[in-house]
C-alpha positions as a Markdown table, in Angstrom:
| # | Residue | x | y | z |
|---|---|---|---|---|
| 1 | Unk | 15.6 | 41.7 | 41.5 |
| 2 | Unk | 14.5 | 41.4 | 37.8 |
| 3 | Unk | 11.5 | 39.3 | 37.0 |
| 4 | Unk | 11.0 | 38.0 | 33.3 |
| 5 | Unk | 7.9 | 36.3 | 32.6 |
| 6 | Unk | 7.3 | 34.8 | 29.0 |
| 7 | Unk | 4.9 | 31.7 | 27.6 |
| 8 | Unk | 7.0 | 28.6 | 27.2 |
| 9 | Unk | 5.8 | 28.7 | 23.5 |
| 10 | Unk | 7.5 | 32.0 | 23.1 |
| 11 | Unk | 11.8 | 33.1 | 23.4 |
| 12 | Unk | 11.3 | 36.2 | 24.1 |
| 13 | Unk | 10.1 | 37.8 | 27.7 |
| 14 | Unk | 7.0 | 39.5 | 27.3 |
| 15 | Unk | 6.4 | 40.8 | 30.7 |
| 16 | Unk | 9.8 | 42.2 | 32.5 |
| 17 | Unk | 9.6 | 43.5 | 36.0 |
| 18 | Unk | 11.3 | 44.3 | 39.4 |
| 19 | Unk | 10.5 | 43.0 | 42.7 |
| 20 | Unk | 9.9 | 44.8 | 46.2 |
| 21 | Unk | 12.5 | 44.9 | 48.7 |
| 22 | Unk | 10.7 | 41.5 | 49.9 |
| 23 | Unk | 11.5 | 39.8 | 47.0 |
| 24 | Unk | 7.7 | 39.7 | 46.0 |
| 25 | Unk | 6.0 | 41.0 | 42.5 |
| 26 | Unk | 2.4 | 40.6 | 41.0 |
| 27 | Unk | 1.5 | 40.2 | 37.0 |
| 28 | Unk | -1.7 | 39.4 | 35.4 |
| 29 | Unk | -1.2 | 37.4 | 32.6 |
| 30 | Unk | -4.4 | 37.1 | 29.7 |
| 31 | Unk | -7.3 | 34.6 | 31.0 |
| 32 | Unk | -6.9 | 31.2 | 28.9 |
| 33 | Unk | -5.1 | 28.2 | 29.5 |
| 34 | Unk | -1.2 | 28.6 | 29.4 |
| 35 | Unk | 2.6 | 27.8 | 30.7 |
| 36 | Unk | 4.8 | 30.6 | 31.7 |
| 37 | Unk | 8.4 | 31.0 | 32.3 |
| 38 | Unk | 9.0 | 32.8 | 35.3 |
| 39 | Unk | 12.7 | 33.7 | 36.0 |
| 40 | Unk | 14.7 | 35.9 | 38.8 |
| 41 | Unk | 17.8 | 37.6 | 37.9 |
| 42 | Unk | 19.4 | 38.4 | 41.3 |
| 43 | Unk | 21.5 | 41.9 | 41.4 |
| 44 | Unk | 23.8 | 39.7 | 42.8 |
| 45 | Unk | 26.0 | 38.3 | 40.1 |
| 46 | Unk | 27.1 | 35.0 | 42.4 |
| 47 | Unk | 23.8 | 34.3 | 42.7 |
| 48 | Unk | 22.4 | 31.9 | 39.6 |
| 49 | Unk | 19.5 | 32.9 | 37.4 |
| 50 | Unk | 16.8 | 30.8 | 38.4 |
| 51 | Unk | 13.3 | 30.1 | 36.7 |
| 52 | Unk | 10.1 | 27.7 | 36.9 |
| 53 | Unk | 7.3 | 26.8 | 34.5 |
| 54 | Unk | 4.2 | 28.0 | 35.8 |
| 55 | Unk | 0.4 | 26.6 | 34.8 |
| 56 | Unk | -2.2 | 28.3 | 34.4 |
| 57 | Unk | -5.9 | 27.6 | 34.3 |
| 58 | Unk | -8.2 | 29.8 | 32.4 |
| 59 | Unk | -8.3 | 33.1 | 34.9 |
| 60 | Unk | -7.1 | 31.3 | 38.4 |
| 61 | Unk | -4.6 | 32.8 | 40.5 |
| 62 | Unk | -1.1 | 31.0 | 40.6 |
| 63 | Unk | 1.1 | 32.3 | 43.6 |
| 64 | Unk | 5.1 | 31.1 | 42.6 |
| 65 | Unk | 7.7 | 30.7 | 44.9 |
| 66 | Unk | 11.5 | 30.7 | 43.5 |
| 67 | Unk | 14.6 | 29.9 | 46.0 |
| 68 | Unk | 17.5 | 31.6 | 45.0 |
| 69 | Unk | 21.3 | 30.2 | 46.4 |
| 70 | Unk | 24.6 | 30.6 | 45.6 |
């Protein structure tokens, strides 16, 4: 599945990546204090796009879970 990751203060996606077979990905984002849009494009076209704001705290780790349906 796509991944698109951008800040909320931005339009335009500045991280854009694929997911394992498990559904799971990784990014590092730059340390600082920031929200990100995280959404999931299924290949499945009956499934909905689906996104979530994500925090971030200076360098912490932030692990995001999205639940896609139909």
């Amino acid at each position: 599945m796509r991944v698109r990751i951008r800040r909320a203060d931005h339009k335009k996606a500045q991280w854009e990546l694929y997911s394992d077979h498990q559904g799971e990905f990784a990014q590092r984002v730059p340390p600082g204090t920031a929200d990100y849009i995280v959404s999931a494009e299924p290949e499945d076209k009956r499934v909905p796009k689906t996104e979530v704001t994500v925090h971030v705290q200076n360098d912490e780790r932030v692990d995001v879970g999205l639940h896609l349906t139909r």
